[in-house]
N, C-alpha and C positions, 0 to 999 in steps of 0.2 A: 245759445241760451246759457246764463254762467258758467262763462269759458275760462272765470276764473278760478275754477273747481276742476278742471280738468288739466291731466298732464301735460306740455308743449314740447317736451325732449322727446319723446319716443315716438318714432311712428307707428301707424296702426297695423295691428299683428294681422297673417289672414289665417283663418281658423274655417275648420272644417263646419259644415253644418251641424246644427243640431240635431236635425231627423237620420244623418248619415252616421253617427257617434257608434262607434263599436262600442267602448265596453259603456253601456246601460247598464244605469243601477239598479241592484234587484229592487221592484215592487213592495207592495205590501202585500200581504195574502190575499188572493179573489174572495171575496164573500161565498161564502157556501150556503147551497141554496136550503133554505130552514127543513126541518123534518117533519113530514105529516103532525100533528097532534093527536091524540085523543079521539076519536067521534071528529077526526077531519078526515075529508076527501084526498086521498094522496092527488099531488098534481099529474095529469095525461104528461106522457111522455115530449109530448111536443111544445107543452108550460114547463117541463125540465131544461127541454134543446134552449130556449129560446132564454132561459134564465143564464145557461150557462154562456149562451153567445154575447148576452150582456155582459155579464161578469168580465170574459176574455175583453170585452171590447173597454170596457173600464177600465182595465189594469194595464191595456196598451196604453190608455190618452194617461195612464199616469206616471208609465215610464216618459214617455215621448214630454210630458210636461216637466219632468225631472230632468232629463238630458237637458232639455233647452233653458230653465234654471242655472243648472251648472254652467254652460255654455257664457250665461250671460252675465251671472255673477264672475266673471272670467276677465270677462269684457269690460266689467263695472271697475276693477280692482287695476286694469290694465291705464283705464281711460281716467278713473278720479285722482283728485292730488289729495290723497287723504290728511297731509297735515291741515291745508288747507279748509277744510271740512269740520273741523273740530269747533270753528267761527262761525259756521253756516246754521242758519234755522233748520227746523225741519220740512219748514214749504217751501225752502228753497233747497234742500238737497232730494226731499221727494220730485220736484220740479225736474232735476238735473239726473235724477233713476230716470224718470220718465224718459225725458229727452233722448239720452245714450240710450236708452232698450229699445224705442220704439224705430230708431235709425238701424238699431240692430237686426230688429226681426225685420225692415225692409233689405235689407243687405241679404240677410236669407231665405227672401221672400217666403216667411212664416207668416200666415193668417191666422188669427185669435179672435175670437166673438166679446163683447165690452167684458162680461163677466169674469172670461181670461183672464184677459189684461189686466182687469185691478185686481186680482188675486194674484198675478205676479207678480206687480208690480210692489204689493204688499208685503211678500216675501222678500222680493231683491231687500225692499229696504232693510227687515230685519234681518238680512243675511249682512249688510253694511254694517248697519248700527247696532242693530242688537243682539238676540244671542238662535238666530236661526229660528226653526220650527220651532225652539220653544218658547217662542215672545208669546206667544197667540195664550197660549196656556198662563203664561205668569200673569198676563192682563186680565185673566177671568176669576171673576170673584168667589166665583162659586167653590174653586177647586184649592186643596189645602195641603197636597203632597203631591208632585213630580216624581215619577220613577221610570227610568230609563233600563231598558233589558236590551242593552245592545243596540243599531240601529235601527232596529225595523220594528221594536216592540217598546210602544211609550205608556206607561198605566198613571192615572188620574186617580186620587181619591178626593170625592165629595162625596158629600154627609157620612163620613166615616165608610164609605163604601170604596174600592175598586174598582174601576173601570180601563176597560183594555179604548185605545184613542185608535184611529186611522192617519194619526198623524205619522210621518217617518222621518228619519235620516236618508239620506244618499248611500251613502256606506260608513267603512269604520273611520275611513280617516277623515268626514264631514264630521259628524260625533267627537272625535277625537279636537279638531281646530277648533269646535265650539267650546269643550274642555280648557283649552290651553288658552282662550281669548278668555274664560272666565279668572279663573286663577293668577294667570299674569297680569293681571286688573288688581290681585292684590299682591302682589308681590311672592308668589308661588307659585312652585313649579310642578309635572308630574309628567312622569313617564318609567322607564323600564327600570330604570334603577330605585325611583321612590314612585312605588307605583299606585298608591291612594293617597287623596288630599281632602281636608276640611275646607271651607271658605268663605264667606259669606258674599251674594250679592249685594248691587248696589243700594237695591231698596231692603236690605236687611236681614233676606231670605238665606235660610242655612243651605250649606250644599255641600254636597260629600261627594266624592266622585273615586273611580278603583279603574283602572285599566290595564289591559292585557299585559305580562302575560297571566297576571293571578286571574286575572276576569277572562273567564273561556272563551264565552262565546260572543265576546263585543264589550267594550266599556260599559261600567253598572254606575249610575249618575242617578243619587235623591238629593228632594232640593223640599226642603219646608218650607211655603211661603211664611214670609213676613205678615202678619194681619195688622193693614194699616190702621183700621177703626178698634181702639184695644177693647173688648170687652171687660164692663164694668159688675161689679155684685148683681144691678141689678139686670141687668142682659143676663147671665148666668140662671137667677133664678126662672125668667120670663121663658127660658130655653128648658126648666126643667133639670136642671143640673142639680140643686139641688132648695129648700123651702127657706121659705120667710125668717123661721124658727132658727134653723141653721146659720141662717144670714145673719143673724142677732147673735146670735152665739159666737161669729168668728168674730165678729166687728170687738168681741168684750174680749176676747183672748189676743188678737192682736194689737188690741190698745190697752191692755194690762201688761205689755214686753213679755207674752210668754212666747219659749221658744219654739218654733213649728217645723216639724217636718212634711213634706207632700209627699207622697207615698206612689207609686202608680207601674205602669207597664209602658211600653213605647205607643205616642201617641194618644195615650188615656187623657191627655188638659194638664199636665201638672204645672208646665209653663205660664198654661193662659190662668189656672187657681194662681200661681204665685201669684202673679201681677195682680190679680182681682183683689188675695189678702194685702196686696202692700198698697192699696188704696187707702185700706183703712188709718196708715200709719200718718202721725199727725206733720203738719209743717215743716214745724220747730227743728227737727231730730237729723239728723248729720247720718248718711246711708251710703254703705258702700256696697256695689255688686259686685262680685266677680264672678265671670264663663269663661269656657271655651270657645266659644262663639255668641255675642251678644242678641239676647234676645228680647230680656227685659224690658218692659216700656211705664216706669215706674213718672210716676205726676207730677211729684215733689222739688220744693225746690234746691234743697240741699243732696244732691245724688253723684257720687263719685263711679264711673264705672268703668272694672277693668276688664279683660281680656289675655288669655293667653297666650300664648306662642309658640309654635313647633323649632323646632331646630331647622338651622340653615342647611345649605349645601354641604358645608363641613363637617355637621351632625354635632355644629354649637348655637351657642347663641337662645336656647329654650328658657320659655319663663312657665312655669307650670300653674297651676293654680295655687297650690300650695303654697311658691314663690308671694304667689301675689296677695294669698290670705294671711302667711306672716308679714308681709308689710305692709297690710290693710291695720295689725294690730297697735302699730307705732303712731296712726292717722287721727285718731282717737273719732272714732267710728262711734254711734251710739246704736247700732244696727248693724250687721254683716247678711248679705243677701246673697249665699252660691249659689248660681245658676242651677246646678247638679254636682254633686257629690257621688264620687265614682271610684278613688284610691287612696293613696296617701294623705291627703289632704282631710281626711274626716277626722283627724286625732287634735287638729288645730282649729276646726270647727269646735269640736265637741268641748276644747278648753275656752276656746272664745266665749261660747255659750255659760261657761264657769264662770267667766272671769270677769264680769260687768257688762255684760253686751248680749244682754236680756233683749228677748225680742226679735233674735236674727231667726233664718229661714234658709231651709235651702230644698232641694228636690233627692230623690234616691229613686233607682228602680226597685220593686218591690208587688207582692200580688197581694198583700194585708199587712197591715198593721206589725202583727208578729214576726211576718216576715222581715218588714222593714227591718226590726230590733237586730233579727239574726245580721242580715246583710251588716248594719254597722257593725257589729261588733266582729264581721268577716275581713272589713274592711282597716278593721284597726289590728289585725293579726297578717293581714296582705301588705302593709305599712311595715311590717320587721321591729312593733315593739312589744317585745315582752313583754305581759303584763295576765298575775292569773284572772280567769276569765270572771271572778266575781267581782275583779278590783273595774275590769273593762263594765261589765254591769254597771260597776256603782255608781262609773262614770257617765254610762249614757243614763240613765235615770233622773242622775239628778241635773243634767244638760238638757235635756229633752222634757216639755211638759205635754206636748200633742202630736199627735198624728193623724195626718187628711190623706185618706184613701181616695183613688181618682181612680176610675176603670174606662174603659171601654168598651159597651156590651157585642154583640151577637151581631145586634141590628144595628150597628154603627151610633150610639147613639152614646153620649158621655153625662158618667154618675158619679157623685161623689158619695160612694158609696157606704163607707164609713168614717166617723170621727172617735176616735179612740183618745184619752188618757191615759199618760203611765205616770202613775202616783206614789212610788218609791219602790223601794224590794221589798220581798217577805222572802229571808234565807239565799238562797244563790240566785231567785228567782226575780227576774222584774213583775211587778204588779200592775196590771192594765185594766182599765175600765172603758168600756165600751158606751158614749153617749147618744148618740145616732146611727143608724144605719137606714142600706137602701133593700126594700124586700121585693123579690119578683115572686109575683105573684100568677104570670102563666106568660101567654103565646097569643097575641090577635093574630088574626088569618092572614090579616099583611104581611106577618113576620117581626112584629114590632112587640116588643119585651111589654109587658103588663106590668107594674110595680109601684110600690109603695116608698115614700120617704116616714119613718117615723122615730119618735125617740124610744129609750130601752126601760124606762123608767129611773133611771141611776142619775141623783142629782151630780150634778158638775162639783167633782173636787175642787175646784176654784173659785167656788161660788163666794165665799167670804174673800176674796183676792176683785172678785168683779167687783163686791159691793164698797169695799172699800175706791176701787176707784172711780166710783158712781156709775157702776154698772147693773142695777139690781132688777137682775132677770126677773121675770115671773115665773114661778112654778111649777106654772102649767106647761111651757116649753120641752120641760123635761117625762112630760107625761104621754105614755105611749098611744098610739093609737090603738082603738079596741076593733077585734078582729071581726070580719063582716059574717 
């Protein structure tokens, strides 16, 4: 059965059994058997015995199905012509896993019940084509962060929660070749001498990986999915993210070219707000991105976007952001959209934003509004330029008209929690005005934050800037909610 997928030079290796295989990979941990509750019956000793003979008998059929994975992903690697394969569908290289494993396990005469078999057979393949245990996870929609602690510890976050998986690695060095089949997919390397890398997968998804010896106790591998369907304003509001009124309000500030900062903590939305605010921006307008890793998924048809670059093996060859925001300035850009803002490169932002290129955006780590102000102005003293710190003031004041707070609360749950102004100095001071914010208002018994979106009563410094560009808010937007 397409034997033109299979090697013809080598004969076939003999290989020890799978059930016979010294070194077995360590397991996952047995489940431990749960703890009485409350007003529960503790279980009779012999509901303890019989949990725990489970448990051991589980964690054999998991070694025993890992050896024989290994085994035959062995056999898969021996027996395909992998150039060859590159042409093939994939019901016809699933056909051809099949084929080889099932010859396999008669050669070792291993017996498997149906359910077995297509979960191994499932695996082999993702162990061929994709990227191991964790294809299963990247294809589920639900989950929005990958975190790898080693081989034997995979954590999942959905709905802004943490969740420990049952999935595993083999050991460190399966872990490890999944690593080095990702990266050399992009043209990067990692190991003892460069021992963390950036990267992106193929569908878009960020991934950062760190391996021993800085990483203790097993390679540490986060991977942010890619979210193929981008969320729009109004997903955002339908989710509670944040009102109507809000939604009105950014739509007038970012089709007035004012310039926005996104404000937030790791993981708070700031990426998925950019993209929502740069919906709003119209056709017409000439947009250039620049990241570290492309994340952006802007609508528009005019959208230039760049990417940066680590240094090579020789420790040349780097294009920084920086790099690529002073030659976004030569492009004649009517927009500049950084991904994140993190060093050097805020000084050339913040002149961009001076110098006719009204409108751009970018992201900062930051837990309020004020803080953000600090961080920039930390970031233009971490840059090596001099400058007294009111003259840096003067500069981010008049570069900067908004700031969108983005959190992350308790209960996993994402608010934009405040929209702040800064509407010039008074003395060495920037002067800030607070338009909205998010109130928590207590604790449901599920765990779920209680709270309020409303405005602060403080019309919008911009208001005559909306109306001119036929924007003319109503009033009432700006009027607070009254307290229950």
């Amino acid at each position: 059965m397409f034997s033109r997928y299979r090697k013809t030079a080598e004969p076939a290796k003999t290989t020890v059994p799978a059930q016979t295989a010294g070194n077995a990979a360590p397991a996952a941990a047995a489940p431990v058997a749960p703890k009485p509750g409350i007003g529960r019956k503790p279980m009779a000793p012999a509901q303890t015995a019989a949990v725990a003979v489970a448990a051991d008998k589980d964690k054999k059929r998991k070694e025993k199905m890992s050896e024989l994975k290994v085994e035959l992903h062995r056999r898969l690697l021996d027996n395909l012509n992998l150039s060859a394969l590159e042409h093939a569908s994939e019901t016809e290289l699933r056909q051809e896993i099949v084929a080889i494993s099932t010859e396999a396990l008669e050669e070792m005469s291993v017996v498997l019940n149906k359910e077995e078999r297509v979960t191994l057979y499932q695996e082999l393949y993702h162990e061929v084509m994709g990227l191991g245990p964790l294809e299963p996870l990247l294809k589920d929609d639900t989950v929005n962060d990958i975190l790898v602690n080693g081989p034997q510890q995979i954590f999942v976050e959905r709905a802004g929660k943490l969740q420990l998986t049952d999935i595993t690695f083999k050991d460190e060095r399966h872990l490890l070749r999944i690593i080095d089949k990702i990266v050399s997919a992009v043209g990067r390397r990692v190991d003892e001498s460069n021992p963390y890398v950036d990267a992106r997968l193929a569908d878009g998804s960020r991934f950062n990986a760190m391996v021993p010896p800085i990483a203790v106790d097993g390679s540490l591998v986060s991977i942010r999915k890619f979210k193929k369907d981008k969320l729009g304003i109004d997903d955002l509001v339908r989710f509670g993210a944040f009102t109507e009124e809000m939604a009105a309000y950014l739509q007038a500030a970012v089709s007035t070219r004012l310039n926005i900062i996104v404000s937030g903590g790791t993981g708070s939305g700031k990426t998925t707000t950019l993209n929502a605010l740069s919906s709003f921006i119209d056709n017409s307008e000439r947009i250039l991105t620049i990241e570290d890793t492309a994340e952006l998924q802007l609508q528009q048809v005019h959208v230039g976007r760049m990417e940066s670059r680590p240094a090579n093996v020789e420790g040349k060859g780097a294009v920084t952001q920086r790099d690529c925001l002073r030659n976004a300035l030569r492009m004649r850009p009517d927009r500049i959209i950084v991904g994140e803002t993190r060093g050097e490169e805020v000084i050339d932002m913040l002149q961009a934003m001076n110098t006719g290129h009204d409108g751009s955006m970018t992201t900062i780590h930051a837990n309020s509004a004020r803080d953000g102000v600090s961080r920039l102005e930390n970031m233009v003293a971490m840059a090596g330029i001099e400058m007294p710190l009111k003259a840096v003031r003067s500069q981010i004041a008049s570069a900067v008209n908004l700031i969108v707070q983005a959190s992350r609360l308790q209960d996993g749950s994402r608010r934009m929690t405040s929209i702040t102004e800064i509407t010039g100095m008074e003395g060495e001071v920037i002067s800030m005005q607070e338009v909205f914010r998010y109130e928590r208002l207590g604790l449901a018994p599920d765990g779920k934050i209680i709270g309020r979106f409303t405005a602060t009563g403080v019309r919008s410094h911009y208001s005559d800037r909306f109306k001119q560009w036929g924007f003319d808010l109503p009033p009432s937007i700006y009027e607070p909610i009254a307290a229950e």
